[in-house]
C-alpha positions in Angstrom: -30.3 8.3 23.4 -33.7 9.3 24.6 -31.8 9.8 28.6 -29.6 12.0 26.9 -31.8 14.4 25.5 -33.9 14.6 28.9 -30.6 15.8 29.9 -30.1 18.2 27.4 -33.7 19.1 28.1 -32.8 19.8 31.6 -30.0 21.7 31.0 -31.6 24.2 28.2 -34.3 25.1 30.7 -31.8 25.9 33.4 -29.9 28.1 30.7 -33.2 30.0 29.3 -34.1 30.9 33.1 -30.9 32.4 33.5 -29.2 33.9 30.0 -32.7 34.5 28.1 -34.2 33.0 25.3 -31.1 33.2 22.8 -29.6 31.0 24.8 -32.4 28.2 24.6 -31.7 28.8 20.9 -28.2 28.3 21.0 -28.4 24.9 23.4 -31.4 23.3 20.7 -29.1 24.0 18.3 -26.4 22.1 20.1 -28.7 19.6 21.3 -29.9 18.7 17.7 -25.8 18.2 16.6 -25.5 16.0 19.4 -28.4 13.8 18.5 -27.3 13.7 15.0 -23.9 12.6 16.0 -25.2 10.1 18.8 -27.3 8.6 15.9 -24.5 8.6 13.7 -22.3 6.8 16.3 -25.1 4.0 16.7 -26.0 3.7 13.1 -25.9 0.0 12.2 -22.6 -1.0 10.2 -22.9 -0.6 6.6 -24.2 -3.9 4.7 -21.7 -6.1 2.1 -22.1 -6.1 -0.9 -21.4 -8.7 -3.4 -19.9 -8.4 -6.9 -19.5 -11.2 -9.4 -17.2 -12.0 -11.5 -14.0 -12.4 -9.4 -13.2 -13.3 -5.6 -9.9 -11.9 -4.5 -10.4 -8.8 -5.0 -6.7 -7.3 -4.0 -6.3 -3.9 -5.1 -7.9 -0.9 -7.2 -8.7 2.3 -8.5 -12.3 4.7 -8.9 -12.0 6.0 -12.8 -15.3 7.7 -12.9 -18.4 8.7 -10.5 -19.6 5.3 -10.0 -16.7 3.1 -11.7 -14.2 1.4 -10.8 -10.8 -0.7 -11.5 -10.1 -4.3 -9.9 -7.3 -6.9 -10.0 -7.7 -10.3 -9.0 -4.4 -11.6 -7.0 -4.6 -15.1 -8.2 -5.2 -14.1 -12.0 -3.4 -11.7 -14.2 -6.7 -9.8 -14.5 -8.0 -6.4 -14.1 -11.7 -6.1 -14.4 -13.7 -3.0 -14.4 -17.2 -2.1 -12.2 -19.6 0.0 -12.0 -21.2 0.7 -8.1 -24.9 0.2 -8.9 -24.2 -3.0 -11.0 -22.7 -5.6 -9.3 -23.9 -8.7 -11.3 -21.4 -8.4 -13.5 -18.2 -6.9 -14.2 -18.3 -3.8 -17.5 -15.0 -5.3 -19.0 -11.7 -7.4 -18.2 -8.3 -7.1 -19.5 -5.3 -10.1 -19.0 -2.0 -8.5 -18.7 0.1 -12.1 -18.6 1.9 -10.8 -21.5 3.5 -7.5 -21.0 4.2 -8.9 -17.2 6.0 -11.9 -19.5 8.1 -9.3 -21.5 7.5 -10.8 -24.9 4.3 -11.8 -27.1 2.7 -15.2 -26.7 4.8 -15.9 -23.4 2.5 -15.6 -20.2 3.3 -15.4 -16.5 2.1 -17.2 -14.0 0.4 -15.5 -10.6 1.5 -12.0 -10.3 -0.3 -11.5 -7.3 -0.8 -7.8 -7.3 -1.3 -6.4 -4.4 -1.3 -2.7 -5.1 -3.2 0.3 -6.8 -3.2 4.0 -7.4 -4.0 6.3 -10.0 -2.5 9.4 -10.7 -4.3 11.5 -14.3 -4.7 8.8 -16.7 -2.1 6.6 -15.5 -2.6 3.8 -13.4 0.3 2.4 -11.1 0.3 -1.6 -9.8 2.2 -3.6 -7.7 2.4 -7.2 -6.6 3.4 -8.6 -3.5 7.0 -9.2 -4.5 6.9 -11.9 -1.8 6.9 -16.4 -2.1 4.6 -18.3 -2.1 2.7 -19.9 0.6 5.3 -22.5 1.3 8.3 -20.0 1.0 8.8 -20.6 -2.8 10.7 -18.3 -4.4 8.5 -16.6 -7.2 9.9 -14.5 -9.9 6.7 -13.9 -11.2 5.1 -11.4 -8.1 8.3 -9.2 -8.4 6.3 -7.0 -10.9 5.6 -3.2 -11.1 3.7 -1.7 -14.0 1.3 0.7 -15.2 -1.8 0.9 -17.3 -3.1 4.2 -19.3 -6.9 4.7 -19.1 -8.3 5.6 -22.2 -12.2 6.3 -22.3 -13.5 5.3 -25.3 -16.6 7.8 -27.5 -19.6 5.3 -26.4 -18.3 6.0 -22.6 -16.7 2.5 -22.2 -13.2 2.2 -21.1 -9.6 0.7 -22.3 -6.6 -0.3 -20.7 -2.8 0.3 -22.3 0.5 -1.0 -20.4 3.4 1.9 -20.0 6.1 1.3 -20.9 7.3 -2.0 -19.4 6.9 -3.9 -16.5 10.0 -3.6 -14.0 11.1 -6.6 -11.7 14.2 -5.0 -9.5 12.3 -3.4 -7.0 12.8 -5.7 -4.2 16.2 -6.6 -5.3 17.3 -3.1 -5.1 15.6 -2.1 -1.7 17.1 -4.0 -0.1 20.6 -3.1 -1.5 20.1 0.7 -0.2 22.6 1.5 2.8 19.8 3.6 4.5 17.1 1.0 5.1 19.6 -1.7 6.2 17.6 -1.6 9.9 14.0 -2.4 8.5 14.5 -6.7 8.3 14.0 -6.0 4.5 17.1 -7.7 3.5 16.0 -10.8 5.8 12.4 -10.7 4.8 13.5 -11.2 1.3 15.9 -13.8 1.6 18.1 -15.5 -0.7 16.3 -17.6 -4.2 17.7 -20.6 -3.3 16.9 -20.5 0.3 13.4 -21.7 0.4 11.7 -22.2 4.0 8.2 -21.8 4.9 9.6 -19.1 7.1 9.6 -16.4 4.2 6.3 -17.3 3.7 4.3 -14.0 3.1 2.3 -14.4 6.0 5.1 -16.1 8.3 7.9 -13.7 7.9 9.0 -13.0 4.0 8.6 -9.8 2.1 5.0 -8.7 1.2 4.1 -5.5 -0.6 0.6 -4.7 0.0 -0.3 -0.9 -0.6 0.5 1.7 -3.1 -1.1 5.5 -3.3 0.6 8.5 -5.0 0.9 11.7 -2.6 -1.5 14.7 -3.2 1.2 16.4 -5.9 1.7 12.9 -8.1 5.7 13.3 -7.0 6.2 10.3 -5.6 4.2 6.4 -4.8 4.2 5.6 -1.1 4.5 1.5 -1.0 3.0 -0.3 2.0 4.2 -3.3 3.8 2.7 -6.4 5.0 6.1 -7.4 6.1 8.3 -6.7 7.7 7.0 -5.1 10.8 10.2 -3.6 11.6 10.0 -2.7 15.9 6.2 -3.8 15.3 5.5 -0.5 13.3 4.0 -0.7 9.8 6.8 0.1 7.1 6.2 3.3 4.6 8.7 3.5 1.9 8.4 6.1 -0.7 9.3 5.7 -4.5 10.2 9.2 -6.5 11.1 8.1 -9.9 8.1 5.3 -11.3 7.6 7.0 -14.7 11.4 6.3 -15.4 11.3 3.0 -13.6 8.5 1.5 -16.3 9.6 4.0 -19.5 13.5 4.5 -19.6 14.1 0.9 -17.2 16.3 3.1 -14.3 16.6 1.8 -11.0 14.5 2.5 -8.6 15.1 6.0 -6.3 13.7 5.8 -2.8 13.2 8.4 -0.3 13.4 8.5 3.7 11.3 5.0 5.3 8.6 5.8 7.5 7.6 3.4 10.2 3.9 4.1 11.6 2.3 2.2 14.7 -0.5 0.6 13.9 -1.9 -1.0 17.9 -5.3 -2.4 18.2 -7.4 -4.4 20.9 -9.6 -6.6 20.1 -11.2 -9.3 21.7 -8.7 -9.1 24.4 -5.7 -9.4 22.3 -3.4 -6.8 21.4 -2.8 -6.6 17.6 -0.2 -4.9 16.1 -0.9 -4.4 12.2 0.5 -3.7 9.2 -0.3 -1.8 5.8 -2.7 -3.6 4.1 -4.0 -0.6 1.2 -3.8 3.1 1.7 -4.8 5.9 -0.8 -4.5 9.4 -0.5 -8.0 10.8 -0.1 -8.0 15.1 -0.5 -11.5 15.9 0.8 -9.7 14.6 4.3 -6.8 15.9 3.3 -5.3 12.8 4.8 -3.8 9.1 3.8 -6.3 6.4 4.5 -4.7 3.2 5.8 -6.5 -0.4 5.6 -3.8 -1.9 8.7 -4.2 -5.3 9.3 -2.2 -8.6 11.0 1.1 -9.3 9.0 -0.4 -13.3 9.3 -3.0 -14.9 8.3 -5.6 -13.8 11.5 -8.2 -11.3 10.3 -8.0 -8.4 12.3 -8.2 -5.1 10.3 -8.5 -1.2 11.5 -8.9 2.2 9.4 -7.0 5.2 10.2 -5.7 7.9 8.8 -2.7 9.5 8.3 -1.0 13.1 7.9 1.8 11.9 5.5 4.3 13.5 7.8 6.6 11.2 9.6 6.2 13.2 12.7 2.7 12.5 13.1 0.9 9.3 14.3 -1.6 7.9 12.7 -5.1 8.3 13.9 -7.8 5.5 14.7 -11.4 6.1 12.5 -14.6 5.5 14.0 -15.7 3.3 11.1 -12.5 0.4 12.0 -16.1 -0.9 14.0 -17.8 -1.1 10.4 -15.4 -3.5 9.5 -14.0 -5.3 12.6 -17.7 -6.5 13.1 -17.8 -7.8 9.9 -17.7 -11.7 10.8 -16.8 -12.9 6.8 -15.0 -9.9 5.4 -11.3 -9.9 4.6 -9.8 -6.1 3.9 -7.0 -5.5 1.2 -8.2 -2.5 -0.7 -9.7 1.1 -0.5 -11.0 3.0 -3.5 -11.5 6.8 -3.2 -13.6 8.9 -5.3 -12.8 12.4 -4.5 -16.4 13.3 -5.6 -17.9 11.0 -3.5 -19.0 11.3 0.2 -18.1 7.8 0.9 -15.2 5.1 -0.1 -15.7 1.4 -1.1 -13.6 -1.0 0.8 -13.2 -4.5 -1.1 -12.6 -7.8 0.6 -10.3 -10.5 -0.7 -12.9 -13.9 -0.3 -10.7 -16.6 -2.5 -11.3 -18.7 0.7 -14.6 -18.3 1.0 -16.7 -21.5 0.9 -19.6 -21.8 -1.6 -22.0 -24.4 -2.0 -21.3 -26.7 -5.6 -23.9 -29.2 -7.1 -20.6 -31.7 -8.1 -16.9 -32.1 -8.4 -16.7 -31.2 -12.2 -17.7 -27.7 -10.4 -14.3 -27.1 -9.3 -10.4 -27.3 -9.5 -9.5 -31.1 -9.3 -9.1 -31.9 -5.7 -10.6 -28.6 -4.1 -14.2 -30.5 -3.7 -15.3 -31.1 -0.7 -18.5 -32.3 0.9 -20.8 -30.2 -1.4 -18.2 -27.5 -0.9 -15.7 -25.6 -2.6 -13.4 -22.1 -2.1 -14.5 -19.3 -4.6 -11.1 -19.4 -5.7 -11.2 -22.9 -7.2 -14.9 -22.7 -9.0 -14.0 -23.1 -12.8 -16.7 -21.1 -13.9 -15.7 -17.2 -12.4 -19.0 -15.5 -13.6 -19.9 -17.6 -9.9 -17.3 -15.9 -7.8 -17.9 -12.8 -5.9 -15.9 -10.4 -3.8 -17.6 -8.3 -0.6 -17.7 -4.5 -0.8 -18.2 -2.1 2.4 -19.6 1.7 1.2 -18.5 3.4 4.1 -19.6 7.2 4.9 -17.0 10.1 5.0 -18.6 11.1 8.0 -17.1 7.5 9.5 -13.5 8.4 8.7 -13.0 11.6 10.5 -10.8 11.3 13.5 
């Protein structure tokens, strides 16, 4: 940095000797934005930071200044935060029930993968995809909603909409016009269960959910397919109906966005792993990472016009030089000059005193994965505040 401005130096000298003193004022002024910027650019990467209370941290929503909505993708659980407070979550709502349909019936892991708010309502969506081992599992095909409701002492409250609807995948893959995006064999058949349709082998996997600037319609991200090795964008118009009046599903025109990255000496092509909508950038930001399980993950943004390409962001280097974070969802405050980017750390190993610590069988050599500590006050998920400033094409 300190060449560059002997450089600078050198050239406001030359341009005061010949165009005059404005001049010199006009080149400081220049020289002072491009030290700004060239101290921006070598800033250090933002630090992670740790909140309690749950580990895979899979999708969510900002519903105040400094608060904020979480589910966990291995519990039917939505827990709420607040920025400066990380010790603990404020409150925590189970939704097994209304996923189940009926009163003291629960379902088992909805994995939901989604989030997006638009007014008080709050959109969710789980993976609609297997299991690890290709299972078929009725219980992810879920989409729902919550109401926020703020309560007089400030606190808030959760209430489902309507009712949870499970034909989404079922019906994608029945329309005529997407019969060329693999969703059909990404699904698969229920009784056809292969490790191939695996969620992060080749089976379906929803993984992002934002509502466009106007609240018209929910664009829903894919983790697979990768149709062509392009990220699939399929936009939903009717969800109020979907969850109130239980109508089918109405989609809109697919929009397949290329995703490339090099890193390391490999080229990665990556899929949608959370986007939001965020209107200070007047632009869709897009967590893309690997369709598998390898844990390479870029930011860009997007226009929301399938013309456009998507653009790579300076701060994809925040995250791709984090050696222990794992990417799956961006929260935007519209009032904030940053957004919080949460990593999903399940597998994350944590030091336990004994066995009795854990899930039978998941101890291991004074070890254990967050996701099987029996006590969940212990488990924590990473969060990255990164800077507007980094997500400017």
């Amino acid at each position: 940095m300190l060449v560059g401005l002997m450089v600078w130096d050198a050239h406001m000298k030359l341009l005061a000797r010949s165009l005059g003193a404005m001049s010199l004022c006009v080149c400081a002024l220049i020289a002072t934005l491009a030290a700004q910027e060239t101290d921006e650019a070598d800033a250090p990467a933002p630090a992670v930071v740790r909140f309690a209370g749950m580990c895979d941290a899979s999708a969510g929503v900002a519903i105040s200044e400094r608060q904020f909505l979480v589910a966990d993708d291995e519990r039917n659980v939505i827990l709420a935060y607040d920025l400066d407070q990380p010790a603990a979550p404020l409150a925590e709502w189970n939704w097994s029930e209304h996923l189940a349909g009926e009163p003291g019936k629960k379902v088992d892991e909805a994995d939901v993968e989604g989030a997006t708010r638009i007014g008080d309502t709050v959109y969710w969506i789980a993976s609609h995809g297997r299991n690890l081992h290709g299972k078929w599992r009725p219980s992810r095909h879920q989409f729902f909603a919550t109401k926020l409701i703020q309560q007089d002492d400030g606190s808030w409250d959760l209430q489902p909409v309507g009712q949870a609807f499970s034909r989404l995948a079922t019906r994608l893959v029945q329309e005529p016009k997407f019969g060329s995006l693999e969703l059909r064999d990404a699904l698969g058949s229920w009784w056809n269960e292969t490790e191939e349709l695996a969620p992060k082998a080749s089976g379906l996997s929803i993984e992002g959910l934002a509502a466009d600037p106007d609240g018209q319609r929910l664009w829903i991200g894919f983790r697979n397919p990768l149709p062509d090795n392009r990220a699939l964008l399929v936009p939903l118009l009717n969800a109020p109906r979907m969850l109130e009046h239980d109508e089918d599903p109405i989609f809109g025109d697919a929009v397949l966005l290329p995703f490339h990255v090099r890193w390391q000496g490999k080229d990665n092509d990556l899929a949608v792993r959370s986007i939001e909508y965020h209107p200070a950038l007047h632009a869709y930001l897009i967590v893309a990472g690997r369709p598998n399980s390898q844990r390479v993950s870029a930011l860009y943004s997007w226009s929301g016009s399938a013309s456009d390409r998507p653009a790579l962001l300076p701060g994809s280097k925040d995250v791709l030089l984090q050696q222990d974070f794992n990417p799956e969802a961006l929260i935007v405050w519209p009032q904030r000059a940053e957004i919080l980017l949460l990593s999903d750390d399940g597998t994350r190993r944590v030091p336990v005193a004994a066995a009795e610590e854990c899930a039978k069988g998941a101890f291991d050599h004074g070890h254990c994965e967050q996701k099987f500590l029996l006590d969940h006050s212990r488990q924590t998920f990473g969060a990255l505040r990164i800077p507007l400033s980094r997500l400017k094409p």
